[in-house]
Each structure stands twice: as structure tokens, then as C-alpha cells.
C-alpha positions in Angstrom: 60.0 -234.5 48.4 59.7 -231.9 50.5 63.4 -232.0 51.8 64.5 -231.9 48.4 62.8 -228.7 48.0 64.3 -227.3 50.9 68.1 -228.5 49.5 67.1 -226.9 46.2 66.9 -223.1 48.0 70.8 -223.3 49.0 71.8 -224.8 45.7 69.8 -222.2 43.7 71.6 -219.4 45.8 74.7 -220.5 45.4 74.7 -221.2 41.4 73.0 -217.2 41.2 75.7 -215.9 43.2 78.2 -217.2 40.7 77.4 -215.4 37.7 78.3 -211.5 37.1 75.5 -209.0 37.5 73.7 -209.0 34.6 73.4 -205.5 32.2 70.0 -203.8 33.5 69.5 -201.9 30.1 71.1 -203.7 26.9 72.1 -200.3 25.5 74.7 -199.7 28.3 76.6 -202.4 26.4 77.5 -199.8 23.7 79.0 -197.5 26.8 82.9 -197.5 26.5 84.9 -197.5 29.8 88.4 -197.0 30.1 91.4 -195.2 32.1 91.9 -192.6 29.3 90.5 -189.3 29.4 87.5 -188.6 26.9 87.5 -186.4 24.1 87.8 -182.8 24.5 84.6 -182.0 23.4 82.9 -184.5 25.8 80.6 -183.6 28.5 80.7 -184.7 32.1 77.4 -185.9 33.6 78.4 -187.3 36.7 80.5 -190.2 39.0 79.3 -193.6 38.5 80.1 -196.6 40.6 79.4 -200.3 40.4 80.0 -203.2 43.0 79.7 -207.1 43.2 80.6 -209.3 45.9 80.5 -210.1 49.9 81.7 -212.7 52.4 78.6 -215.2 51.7 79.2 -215.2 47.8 83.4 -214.9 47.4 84.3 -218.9 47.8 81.2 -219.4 45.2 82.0 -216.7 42.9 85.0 -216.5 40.0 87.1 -213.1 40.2 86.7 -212.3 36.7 82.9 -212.3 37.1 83.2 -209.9 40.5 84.8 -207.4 38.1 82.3 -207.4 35.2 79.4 -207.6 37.1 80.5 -204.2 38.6 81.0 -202.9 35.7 77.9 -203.8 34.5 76.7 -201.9 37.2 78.7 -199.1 36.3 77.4 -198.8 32.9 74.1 -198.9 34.2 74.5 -196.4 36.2 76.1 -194.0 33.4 73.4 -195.3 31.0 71.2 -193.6 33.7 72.7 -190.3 33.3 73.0 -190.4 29.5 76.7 -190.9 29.0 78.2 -193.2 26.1 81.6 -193.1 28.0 83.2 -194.0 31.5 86.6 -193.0 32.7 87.8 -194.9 35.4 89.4 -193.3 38.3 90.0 -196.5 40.7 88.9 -200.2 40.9 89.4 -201.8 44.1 89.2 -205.3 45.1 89.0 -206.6 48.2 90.8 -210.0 49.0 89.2 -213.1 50.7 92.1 -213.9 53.4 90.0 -215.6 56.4 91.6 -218.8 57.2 88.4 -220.6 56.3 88.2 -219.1 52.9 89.5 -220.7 49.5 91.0 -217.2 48.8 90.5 -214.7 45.8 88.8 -212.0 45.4 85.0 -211.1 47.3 84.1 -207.9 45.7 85.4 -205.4 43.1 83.9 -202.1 42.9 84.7 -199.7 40.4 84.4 -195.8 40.1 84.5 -193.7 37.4 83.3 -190.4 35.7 80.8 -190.7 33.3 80.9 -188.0 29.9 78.6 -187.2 27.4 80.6 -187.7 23.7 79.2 -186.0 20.6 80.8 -189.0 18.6 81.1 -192.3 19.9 84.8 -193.0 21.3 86.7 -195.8 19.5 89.9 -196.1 17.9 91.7 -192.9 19.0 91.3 -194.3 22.7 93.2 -196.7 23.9 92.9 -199.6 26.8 89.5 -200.1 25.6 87.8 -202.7 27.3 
């Protein structure tokens, strides 16, 4: 019983590292981010980054999940400062090529600026996502 505890550590590791970072505050959801510049009457409050991934969790880890769960961070983070909107001014991702690796992606970070809007931004901005 007790080995099976000690396999269950490893396991448990492993299945966390493969899901994205989780939202800290729910209401960042509502926080648009996109490459397009914010309305003129928008309000920059600061940069804002978000990062998910290393060499221990990339083989156990989808790409797609790298990249949200930093920009759940990101929103976050621009939560923090009050912003409803995130430009971003470069994602990077950094690609798994040892030899004993199964390849992909182990960690996207993303920066942006985060802005203030008076009205939320929606329809006239595009590349929403």
C-alpha cells in the first residue's frame, strides 16, 4: 500500500502539468486580448506577461494548452491592473528539440499592453480571441 502511494505522487504530477493554467480571478475571462490596437479613447495601465511550460512538463503537456494557460496568466495579470483589454505585442514559443524529447512545444509566453476601455471592445476589433 504504501508503494502505491509513492507511484501515485509522479502520476498526480504529471496529469497537473497537463492542463493549462487555470484563470486566478473569473472576471479576467471578460478581458479581450488581441493584436489590434485599442480604441482611441482607451487608457494604458501597464505591460502584462504570461508564461506556461519547462523541460519537466513539455512531453506531458499539449501545445494548445501551453498557450492558453499563458494567457490566462496574462489576463490575470491585466485584471490586476484594472484593464478590460490586452494588445499583444509578441508570443513566443519555445520548441522541444532534445533528441530524447517527443517534440512540440515546452512553453509559450505571451506579452502584451494592457488598456483601460471606457466601453467594452467587441465587434469593431478584429482577431478577437
Amino acid at each position: 500500500m504504501k508503494r502505491m502511494n509513492i507511484l501515485l505522487i509522479p502520476v498526480s504530477i504529471c496529469l497537473g502539468a497537463c492542463a493549462a493554467t487555470p484563470l486566478q480571478a473569473p472576471q479576467a475571462a471578460d478581458i479581450l486580448v488581441s493584436r489590434n490596437a485599442p480604441a482611441p479613447q482607451c487608457r494604458f495601465v501597464g505591460e502584462v506577461r504570461g508564461s506556461q511550460g519547462n523541460f519537466a512538463t513539455a512531453n506531458f503537456t499539449r501545445d494548445e494548452n501551453l498557450l492558453i494557460g499563458a494567457r490566462n496568466q496574462m489576463r490575470d495579470a491585466a485584471y490586476q491592473l484594472g484593464a478590460n483589454y490586452v494588445q499583444v505585442e509578441l508570443e513566443s514559443h519555445s520548441e522541444n528539440t532534445t533528441e530524447d524529447s517527443l517534440g512540440g512545444v515546452y512553453n509559450s509566453t505571451v506579452i502584451g499592453n494592457a488598456y483601460a476601455c471606457p466601453e467594452p471592445q467587441t465587434a469593431n476589433v478584429a482577431g478577437k480571441n
